[in-house]
Backbone atoms as SQL, in Angstrom:
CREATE TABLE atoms (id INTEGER PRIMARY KEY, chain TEXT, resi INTEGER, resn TEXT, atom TEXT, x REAL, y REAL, z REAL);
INSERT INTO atoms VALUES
  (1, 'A', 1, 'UNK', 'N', 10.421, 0.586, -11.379),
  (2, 'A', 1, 'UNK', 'CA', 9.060, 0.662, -10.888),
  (3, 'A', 1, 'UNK', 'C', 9.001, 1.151, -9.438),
  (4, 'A', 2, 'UNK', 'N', 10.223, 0.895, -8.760),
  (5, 'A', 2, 'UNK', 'CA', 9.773, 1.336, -7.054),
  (6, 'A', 2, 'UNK', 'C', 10.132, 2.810, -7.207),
  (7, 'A', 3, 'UNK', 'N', 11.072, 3.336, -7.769),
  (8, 'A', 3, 'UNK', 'CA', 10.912, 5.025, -7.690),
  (9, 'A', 3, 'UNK', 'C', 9.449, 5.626, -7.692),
  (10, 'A', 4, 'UNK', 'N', 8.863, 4.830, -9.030),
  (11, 'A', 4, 'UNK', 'CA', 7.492, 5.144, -9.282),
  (12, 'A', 4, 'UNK', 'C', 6.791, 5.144, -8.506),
  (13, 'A', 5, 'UNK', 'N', 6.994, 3.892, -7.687),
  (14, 'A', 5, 'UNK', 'CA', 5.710, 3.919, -6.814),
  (15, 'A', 5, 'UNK', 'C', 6.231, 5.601, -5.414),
  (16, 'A', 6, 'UNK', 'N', 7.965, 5.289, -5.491),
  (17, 'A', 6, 'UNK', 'CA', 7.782, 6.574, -4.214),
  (18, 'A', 6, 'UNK', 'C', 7.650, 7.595, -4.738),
  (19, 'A', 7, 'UNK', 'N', 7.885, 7.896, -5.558),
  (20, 'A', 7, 'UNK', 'CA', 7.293, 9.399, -6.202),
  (21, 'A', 7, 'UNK', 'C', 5.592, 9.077, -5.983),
  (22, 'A', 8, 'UNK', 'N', 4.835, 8.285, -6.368),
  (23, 'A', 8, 'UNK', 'CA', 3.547, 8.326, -5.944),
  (24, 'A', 8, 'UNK', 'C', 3.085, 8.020, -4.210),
  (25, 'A', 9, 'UNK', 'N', 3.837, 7.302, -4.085),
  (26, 'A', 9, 'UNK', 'CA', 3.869, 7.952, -2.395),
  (27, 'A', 9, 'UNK', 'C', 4.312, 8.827, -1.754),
  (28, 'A', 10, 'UNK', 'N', 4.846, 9.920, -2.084),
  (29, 'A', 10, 'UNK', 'CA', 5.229, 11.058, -1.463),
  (30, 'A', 10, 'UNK', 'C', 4.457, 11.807, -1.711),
  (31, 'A', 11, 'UNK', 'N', 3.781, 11.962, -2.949),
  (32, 'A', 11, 'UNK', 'CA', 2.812, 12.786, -3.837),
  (33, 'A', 11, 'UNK', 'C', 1.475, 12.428, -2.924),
  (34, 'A', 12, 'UNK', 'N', 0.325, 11.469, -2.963),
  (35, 'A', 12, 'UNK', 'CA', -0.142, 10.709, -1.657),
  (36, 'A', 12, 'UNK', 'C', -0.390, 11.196, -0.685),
  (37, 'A', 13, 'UNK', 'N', 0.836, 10.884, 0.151),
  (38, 'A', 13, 'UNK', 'CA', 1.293, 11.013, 1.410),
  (39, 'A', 13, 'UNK', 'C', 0.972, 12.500, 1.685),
  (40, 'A', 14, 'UNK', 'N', 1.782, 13.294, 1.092),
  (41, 'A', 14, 'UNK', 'CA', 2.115, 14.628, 1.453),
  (42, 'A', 14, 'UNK', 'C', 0.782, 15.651, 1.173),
  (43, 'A', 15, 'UNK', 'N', 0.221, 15.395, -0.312),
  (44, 'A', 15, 'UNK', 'CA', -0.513, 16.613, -0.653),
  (45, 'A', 15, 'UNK', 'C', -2.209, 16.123, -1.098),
  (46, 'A', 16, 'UNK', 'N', -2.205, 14.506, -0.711),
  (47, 'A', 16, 'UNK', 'CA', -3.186, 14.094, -0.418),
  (48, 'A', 16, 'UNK', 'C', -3.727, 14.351, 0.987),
  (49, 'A', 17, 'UNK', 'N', -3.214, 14.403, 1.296),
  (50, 'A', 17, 'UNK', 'CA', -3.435, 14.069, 2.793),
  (51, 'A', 17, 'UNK', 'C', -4.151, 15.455, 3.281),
  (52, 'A', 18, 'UNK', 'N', -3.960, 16.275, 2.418),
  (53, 'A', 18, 'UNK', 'CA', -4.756, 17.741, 2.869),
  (54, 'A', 18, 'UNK', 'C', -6.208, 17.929, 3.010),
  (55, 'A', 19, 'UNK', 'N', -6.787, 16.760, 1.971),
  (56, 'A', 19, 'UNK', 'CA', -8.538, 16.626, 2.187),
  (57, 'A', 19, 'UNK', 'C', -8.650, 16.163, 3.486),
  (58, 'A', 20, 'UNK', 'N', -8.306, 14.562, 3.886),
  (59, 'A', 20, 'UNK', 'CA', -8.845, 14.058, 4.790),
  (60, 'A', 20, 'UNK', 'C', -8.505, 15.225, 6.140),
  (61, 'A', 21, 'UNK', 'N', -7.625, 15.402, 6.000),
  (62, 'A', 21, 'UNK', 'CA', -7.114, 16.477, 7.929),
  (63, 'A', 21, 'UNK', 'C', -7.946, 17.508, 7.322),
  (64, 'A', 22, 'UNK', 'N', -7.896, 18.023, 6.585),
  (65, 'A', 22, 'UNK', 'CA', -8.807, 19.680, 6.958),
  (66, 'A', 22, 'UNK', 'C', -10.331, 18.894, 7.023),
  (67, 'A', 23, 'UNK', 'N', -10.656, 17.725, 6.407),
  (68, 'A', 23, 'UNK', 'CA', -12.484, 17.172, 6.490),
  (69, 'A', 23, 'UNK', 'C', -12.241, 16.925, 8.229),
  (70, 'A', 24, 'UNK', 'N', -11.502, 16.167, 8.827),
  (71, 'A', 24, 'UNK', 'CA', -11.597, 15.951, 9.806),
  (72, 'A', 24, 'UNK', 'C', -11.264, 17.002, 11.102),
  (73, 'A', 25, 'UNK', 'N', -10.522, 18.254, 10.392),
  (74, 'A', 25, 'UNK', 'CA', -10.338, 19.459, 11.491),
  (75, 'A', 25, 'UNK', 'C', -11.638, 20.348, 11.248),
  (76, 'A', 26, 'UNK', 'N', -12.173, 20.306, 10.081),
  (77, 'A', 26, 'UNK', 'CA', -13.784, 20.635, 10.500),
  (78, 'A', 26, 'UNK', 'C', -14.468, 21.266, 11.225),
  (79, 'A', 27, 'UNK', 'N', -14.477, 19.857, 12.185),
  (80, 'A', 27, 'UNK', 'CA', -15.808, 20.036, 13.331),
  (81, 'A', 27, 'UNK', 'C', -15.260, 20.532, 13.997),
  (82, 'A', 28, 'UNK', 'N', -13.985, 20.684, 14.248),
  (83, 'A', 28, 'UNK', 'CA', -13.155, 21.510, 15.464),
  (84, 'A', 28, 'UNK', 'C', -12.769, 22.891, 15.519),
  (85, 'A', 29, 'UNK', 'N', -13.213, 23.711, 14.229),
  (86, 'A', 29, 'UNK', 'CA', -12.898, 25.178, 14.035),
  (87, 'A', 29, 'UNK', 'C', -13.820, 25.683, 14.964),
  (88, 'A', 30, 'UNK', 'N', -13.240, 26.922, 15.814),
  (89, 'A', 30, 'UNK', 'CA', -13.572, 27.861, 16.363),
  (90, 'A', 30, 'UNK', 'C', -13.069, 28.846, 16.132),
  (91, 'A', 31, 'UNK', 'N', -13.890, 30.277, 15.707),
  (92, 'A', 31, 'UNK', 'CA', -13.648, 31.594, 15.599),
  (93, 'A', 31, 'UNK', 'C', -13.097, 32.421, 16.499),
  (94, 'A', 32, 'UNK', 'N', -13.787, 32.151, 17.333),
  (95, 'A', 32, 'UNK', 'CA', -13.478, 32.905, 18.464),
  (96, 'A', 32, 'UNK', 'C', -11.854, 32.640, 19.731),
  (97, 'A', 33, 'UNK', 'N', -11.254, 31.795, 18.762),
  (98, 'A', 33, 'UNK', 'CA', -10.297, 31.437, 19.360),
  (99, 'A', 33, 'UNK', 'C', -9.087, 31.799, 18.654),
  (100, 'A', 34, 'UNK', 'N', -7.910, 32.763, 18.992),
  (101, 'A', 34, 'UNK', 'CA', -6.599, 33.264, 18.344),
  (102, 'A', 34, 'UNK', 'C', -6.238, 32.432, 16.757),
  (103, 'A', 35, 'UNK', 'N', -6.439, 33.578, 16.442),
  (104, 'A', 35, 'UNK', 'CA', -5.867, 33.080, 14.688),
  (105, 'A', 35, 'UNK', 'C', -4.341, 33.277, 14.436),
  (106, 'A', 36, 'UNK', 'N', -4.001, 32.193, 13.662),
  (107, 'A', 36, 'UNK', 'CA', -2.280, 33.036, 12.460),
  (108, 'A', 36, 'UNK', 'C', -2.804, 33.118, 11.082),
  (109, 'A', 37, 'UNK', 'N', -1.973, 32.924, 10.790),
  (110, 'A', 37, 'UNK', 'CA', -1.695, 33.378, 9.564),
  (111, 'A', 37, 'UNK', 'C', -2.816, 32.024, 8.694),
  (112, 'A', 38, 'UNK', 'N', -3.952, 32.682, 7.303),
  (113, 'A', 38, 'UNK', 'CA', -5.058, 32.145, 7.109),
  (114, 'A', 38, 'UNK', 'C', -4.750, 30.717, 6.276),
  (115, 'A', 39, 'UNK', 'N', -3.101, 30.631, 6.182),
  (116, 'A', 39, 'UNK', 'CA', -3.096, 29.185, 5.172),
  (117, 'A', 39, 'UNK', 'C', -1.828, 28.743, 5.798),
  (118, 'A', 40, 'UNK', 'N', -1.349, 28.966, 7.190),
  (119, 'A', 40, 'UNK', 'CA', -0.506, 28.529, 7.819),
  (120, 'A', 40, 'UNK', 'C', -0.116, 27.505, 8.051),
  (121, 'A', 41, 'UNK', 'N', -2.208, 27.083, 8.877),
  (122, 'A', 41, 'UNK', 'CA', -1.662, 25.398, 9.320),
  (123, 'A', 41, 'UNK', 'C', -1.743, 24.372, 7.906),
  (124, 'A', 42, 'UNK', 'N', -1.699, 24.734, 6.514),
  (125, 'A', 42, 'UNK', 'CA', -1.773, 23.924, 5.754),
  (126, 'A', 42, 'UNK', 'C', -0.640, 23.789, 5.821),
  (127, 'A', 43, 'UNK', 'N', 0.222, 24.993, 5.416),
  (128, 'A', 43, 'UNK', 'CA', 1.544, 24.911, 5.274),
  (129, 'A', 43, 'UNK', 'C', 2.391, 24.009, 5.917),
  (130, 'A', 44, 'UNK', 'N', 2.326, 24.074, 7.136),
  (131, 'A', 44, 'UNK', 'CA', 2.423, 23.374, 8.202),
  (132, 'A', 44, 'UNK', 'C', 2.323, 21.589, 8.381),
  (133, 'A', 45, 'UNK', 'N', 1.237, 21.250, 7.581),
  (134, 'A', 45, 'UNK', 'CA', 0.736, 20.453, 7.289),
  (135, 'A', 45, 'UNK', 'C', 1.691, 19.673, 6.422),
  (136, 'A', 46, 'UNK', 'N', 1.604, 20.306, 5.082),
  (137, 'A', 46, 'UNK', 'CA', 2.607, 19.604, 4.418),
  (138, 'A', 46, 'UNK', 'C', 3.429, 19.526, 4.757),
  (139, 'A', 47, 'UNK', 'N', 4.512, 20.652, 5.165),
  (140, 'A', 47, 'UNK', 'CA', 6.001, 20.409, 5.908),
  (141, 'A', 47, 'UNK', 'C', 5.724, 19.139, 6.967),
  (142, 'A', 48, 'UNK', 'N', 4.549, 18.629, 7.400),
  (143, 'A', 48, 'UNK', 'CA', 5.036, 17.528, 8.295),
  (144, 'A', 48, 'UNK', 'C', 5.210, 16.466, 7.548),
  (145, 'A', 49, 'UNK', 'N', 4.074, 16.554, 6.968),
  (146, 'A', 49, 'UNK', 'CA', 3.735, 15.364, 6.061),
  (147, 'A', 49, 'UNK', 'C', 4.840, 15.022, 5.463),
  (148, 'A', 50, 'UNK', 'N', 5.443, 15.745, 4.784),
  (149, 'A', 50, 'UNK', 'CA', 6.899, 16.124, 4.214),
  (150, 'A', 50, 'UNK', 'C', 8.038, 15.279, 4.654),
  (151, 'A', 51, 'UNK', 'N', 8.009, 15.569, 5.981),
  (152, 'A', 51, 'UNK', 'CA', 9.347, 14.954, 7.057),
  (153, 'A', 51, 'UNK', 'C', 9.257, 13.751, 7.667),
  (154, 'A', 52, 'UNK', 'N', 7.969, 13.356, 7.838),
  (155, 'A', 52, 'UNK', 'CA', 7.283, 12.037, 8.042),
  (156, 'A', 52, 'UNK', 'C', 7.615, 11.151, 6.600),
  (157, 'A', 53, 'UNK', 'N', 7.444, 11.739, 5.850),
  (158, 'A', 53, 'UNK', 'CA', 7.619, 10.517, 4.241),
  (159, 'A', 53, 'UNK', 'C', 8.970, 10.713, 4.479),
  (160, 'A', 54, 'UNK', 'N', 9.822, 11.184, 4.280),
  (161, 'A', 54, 'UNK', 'CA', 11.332, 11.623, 4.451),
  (162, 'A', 54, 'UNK', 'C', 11.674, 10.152, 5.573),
  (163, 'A', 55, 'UNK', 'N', 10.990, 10.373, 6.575),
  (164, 'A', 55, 'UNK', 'CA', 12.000, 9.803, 7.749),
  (165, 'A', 55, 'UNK', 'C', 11.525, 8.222, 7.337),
  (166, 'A', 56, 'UNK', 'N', 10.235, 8.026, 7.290),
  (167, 'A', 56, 'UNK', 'CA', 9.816, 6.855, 6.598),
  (168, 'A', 56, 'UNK', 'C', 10.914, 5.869, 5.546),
  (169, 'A', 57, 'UNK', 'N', 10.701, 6.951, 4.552),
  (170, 'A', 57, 'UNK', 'CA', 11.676, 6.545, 3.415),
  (171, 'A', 57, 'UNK', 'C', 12.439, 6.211, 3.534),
  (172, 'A', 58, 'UNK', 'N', 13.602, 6.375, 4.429),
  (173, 'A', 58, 'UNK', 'CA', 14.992, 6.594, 4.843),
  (174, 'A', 58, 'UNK', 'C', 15.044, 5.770, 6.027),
  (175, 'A', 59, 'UNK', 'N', 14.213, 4.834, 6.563),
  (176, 'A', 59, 'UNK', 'CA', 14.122, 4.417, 7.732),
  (177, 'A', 59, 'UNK', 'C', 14.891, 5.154, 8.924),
  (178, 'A', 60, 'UNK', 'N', 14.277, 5.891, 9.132),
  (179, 'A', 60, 'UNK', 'CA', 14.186, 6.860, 10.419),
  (180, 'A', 60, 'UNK', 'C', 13.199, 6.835, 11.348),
  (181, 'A', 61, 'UNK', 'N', 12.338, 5.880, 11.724),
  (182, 'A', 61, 'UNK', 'CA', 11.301, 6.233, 12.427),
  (183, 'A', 61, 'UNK', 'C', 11.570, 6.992, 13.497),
  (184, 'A', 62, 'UNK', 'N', 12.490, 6.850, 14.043),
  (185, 'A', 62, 'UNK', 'CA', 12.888, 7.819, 15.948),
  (186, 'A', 62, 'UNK', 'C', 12.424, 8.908, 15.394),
  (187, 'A', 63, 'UNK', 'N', 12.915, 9.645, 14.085),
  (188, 'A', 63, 'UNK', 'CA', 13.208, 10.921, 13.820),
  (189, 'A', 63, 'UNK', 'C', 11.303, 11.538, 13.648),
  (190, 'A', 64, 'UNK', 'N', 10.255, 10.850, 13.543),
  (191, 'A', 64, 'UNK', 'CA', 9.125, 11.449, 13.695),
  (192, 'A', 64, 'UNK', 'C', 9.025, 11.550, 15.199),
  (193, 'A', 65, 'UNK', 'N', 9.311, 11.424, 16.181),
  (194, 'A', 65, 'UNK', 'CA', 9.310, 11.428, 17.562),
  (195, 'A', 65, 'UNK', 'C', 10.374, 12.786, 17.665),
  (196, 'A', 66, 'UNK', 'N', 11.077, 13.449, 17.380),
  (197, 'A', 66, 'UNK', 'CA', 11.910, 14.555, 17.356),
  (198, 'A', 66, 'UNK', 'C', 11.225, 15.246, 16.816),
  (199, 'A', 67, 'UNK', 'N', 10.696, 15.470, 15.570),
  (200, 'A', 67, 'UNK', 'CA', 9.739, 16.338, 14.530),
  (201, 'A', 67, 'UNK', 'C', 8.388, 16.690, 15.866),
  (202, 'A', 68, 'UNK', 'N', 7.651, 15.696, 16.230),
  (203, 'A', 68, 'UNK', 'CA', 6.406, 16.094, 17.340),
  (204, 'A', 68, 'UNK', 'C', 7.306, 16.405, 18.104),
  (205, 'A', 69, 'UNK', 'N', 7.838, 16.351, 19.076),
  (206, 'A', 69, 'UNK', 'CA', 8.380, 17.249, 20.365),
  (207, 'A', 69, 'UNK', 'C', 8.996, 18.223, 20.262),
  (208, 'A', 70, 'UNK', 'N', 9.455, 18.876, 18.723),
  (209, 'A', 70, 'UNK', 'CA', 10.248, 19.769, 18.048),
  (210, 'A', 70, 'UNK', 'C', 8.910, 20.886, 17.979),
  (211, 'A', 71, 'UNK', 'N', 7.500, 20.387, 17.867),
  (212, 'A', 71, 'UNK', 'CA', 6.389, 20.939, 17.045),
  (213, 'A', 71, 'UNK', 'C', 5.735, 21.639, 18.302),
  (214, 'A', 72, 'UNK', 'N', 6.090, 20.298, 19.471),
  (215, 'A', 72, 'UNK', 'CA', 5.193, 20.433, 20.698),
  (216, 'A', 72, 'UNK', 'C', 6.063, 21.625, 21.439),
  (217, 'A', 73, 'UNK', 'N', 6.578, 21.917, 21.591),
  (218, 'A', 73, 'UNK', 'CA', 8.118, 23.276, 22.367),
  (219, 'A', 73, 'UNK', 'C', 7.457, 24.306, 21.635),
  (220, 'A', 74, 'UNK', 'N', 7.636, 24.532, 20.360),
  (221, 'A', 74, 'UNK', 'CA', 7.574, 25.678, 19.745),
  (222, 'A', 74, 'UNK', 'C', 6.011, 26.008, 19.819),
  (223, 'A', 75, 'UNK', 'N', 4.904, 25.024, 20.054),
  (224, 'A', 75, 'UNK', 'CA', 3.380, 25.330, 20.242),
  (225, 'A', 75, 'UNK', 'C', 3.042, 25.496, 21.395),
  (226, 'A', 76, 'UNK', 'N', 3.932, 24.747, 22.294),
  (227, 'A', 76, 'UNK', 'CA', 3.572, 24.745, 23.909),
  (228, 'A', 76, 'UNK', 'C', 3.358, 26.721, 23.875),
  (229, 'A', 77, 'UNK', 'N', 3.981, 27.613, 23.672),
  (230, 'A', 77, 'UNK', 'CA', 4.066, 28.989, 23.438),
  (231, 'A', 77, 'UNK', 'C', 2.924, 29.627, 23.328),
  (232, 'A', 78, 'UNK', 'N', 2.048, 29.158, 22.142),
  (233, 'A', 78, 'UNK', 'CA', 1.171, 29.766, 21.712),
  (234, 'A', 78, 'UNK', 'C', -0.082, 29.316, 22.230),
  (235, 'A', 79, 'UNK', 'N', -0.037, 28.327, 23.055),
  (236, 'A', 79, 'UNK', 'CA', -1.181, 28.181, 23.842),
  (237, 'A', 79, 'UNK', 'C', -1.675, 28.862, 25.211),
  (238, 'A', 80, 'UNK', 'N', -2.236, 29.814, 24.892),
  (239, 'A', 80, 'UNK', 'CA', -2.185, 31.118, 25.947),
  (240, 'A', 80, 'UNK', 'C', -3.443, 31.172, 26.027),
  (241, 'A', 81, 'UNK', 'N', -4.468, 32.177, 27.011),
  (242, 'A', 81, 'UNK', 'CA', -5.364, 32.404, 27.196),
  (243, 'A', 81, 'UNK', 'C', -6.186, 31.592, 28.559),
  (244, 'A', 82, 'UNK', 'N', -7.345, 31.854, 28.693),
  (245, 'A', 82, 'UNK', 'CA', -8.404, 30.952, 29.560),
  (246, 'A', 82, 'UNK', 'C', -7.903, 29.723, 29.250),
  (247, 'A', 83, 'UNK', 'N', -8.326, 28.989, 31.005),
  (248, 'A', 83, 'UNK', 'CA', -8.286, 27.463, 30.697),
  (249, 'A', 83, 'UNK', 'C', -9.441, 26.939, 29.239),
  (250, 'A', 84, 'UNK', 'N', -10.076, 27.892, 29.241),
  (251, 'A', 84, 'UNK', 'CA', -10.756, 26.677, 28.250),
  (252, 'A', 84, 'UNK', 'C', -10.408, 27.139, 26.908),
  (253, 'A', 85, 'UNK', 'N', -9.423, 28.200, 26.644),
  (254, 'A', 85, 'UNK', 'CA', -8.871, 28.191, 25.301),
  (255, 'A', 85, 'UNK', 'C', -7.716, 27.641, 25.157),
  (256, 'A', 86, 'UNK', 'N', -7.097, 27.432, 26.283),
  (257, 'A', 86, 'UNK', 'CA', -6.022, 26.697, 26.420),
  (258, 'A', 86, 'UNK', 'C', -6.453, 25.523, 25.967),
  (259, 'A', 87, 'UNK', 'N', -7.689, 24.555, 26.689),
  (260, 'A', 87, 'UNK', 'CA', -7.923, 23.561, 26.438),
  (261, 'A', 87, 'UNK', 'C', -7.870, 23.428, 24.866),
  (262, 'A', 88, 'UNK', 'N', -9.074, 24.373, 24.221),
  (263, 'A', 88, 'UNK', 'CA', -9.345, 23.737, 22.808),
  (264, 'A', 88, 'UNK', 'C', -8.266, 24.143, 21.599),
  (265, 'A', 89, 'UNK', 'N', -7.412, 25.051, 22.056),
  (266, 'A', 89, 'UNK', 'CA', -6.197, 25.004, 21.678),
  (267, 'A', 89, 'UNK', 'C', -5.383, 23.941, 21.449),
  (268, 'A', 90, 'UNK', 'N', -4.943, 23.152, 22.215),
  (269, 'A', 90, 'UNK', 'CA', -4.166, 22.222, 22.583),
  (270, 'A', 90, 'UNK', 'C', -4.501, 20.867, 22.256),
  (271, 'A', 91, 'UNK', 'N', -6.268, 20.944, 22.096),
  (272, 'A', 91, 'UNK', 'CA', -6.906, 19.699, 21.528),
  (273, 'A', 91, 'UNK', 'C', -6.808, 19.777, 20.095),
  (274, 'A', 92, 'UNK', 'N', -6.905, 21.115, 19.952),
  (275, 'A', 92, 'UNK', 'CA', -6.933, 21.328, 17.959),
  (276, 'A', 92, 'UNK', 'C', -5.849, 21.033, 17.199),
  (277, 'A', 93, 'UNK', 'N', -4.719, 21.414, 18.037),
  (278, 'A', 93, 'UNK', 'CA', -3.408, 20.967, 17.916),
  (279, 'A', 93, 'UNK', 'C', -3.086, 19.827, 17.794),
  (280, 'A', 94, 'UNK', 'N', -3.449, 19.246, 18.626),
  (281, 'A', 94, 'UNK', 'CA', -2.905, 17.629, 18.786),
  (282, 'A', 94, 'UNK', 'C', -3.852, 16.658, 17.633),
  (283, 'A', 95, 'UNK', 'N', -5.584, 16.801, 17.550),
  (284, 'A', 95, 'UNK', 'CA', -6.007, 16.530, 16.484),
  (285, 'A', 95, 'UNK', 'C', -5.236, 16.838, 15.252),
  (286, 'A', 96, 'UNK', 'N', -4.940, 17.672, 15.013),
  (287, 'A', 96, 'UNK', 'CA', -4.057, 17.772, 13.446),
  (288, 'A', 96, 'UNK', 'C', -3.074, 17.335, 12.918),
  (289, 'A', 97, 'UNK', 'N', -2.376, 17.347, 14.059),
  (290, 'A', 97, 'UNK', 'CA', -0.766, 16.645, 14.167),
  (291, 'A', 97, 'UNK', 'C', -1.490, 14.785, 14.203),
  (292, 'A', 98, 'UNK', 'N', -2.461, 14.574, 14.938),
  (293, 'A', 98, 'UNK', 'CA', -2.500, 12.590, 15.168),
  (294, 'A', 98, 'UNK', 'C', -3.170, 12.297, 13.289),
  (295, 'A', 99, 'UNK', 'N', -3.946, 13.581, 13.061),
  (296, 'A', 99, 'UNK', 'CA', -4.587, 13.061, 11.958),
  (297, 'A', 99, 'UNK', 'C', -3.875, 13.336, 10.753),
  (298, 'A', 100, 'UNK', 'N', -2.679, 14.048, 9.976),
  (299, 'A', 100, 'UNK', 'CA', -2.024, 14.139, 9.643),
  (300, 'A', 100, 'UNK', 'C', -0.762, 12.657, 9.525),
  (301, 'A', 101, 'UNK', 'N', -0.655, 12.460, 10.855),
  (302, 'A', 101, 'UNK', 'CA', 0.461, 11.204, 11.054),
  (303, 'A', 101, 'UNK', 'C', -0.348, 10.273, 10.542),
  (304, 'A', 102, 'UNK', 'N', -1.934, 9.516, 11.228),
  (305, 'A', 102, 'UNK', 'CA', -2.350, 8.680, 10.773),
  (306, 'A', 102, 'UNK', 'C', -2.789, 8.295, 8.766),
  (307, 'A', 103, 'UNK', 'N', -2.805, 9.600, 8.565),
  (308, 'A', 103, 'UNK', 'CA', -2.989, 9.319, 7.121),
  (309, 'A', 103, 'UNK', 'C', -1.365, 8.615, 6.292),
  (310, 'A', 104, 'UNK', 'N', -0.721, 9.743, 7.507),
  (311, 'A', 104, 'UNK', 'CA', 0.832, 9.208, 6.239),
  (312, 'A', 104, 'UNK', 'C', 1.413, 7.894, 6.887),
  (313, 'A', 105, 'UNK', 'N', 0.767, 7.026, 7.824),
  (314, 'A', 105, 'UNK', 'CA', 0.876, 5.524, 8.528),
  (315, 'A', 105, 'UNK', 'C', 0.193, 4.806, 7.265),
  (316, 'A', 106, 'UNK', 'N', -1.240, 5.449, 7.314),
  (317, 'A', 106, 'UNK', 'CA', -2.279, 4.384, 6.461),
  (318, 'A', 106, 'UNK', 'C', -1.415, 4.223, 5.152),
  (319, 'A', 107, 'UNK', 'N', -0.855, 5.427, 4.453),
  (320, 'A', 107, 'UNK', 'CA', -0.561, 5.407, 3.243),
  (321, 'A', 107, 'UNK', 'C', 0.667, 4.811, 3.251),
  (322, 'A', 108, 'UNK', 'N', 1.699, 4.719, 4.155),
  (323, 'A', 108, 'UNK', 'CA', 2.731, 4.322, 4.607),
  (324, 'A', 108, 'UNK', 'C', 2.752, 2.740, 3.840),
  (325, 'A', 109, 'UNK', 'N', 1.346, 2.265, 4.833),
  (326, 'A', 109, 'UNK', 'CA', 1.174, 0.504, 5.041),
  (327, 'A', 109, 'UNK', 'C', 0.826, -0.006, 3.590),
  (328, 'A', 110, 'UNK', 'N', 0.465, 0.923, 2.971),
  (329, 'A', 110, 'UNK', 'CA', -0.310, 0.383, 1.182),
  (330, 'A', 110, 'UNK', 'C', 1.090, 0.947, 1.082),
  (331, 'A', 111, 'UNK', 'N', 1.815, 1.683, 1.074),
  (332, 'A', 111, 'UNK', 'CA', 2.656, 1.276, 0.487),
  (333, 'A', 111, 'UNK', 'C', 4.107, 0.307, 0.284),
  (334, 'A', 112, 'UNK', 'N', 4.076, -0.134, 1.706),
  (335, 'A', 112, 'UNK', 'CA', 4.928, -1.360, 2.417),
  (336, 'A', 112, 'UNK', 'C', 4.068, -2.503, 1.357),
  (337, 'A', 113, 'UNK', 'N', 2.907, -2.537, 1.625),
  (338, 'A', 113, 'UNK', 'CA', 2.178, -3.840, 0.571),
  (339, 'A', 113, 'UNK', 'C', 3.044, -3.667, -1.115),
  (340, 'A', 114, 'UNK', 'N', 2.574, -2.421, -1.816),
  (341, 'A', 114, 'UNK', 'CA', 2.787, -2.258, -2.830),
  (342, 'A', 114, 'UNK', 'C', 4.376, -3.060, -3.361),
  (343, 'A', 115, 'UNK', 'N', 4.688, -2.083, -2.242),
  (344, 'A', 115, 'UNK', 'CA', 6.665, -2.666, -2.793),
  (345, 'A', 115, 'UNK', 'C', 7.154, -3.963, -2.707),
  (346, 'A', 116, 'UNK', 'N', 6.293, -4.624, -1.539),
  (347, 'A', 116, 'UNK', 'CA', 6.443, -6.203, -1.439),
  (348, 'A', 116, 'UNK', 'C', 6.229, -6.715, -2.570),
  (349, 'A', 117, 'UNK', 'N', 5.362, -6.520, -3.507),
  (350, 'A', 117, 'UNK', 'CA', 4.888, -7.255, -4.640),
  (351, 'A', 117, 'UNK', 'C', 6.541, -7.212, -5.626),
  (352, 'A', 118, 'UNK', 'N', 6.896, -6.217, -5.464),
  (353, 'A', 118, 'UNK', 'CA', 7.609, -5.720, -6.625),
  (354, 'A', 118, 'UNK', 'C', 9.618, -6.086, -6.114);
């Protein structure tokens, strides 16, 4: 039964988690501000989500603290332009990455409950 449940928490975790962050990155799209590639940051998305259940699983927590400062180096880069695209750059960024983590925490904690039972 506990495989079950982590196969349903990874499943969850990872490719659930795509409603709530894109409902909540939302209000924060701007056009007018440097684009990539049009299904990038999903991609992106999952690969965290991904490495976060991984390190979880495996009791690794340090290793999500390497993954963000691994994320933050390689983005620090692409935040170019006016201070104030810099700004909402850097805010859009960091929104995605906290709201992303917080979903795979929440789902994390139901699932710390779940396995206790079992």
């Amino acid at each position: 039964m506990t495989n079950l449940i982590k196969i349903s928490f990874f499943i969850v975790a990872v490719f659930g988690g795509y409603f709530p962050v894109k409902y909540g990155m939302k209000h924060f799209v701007d056009t007018k501000l440097p684009q990539g590639y049009p299904s990038a940051g999903s991609v992106i998305g999952f690969l965290e989500r991904s490495l976060f259940c991984i390190c979880l699983v495996m009791d690794h927590v340090g290793l999500i603290g390497f993954i963000l400062m691994i994320k933050a180096i390689y983005r620090f880069g692409d935040i170019q332009g006016t201070n104030e695209e810099k700004m909402k750059l850097s805010e859009y960024f960091i929104i995605g990455t906290f709201l992303s983590l917080t979903w795979m925490l929440i789902i994390w904690m139901i699932f710390l409950q779940l396995t206790s039972k079992y």
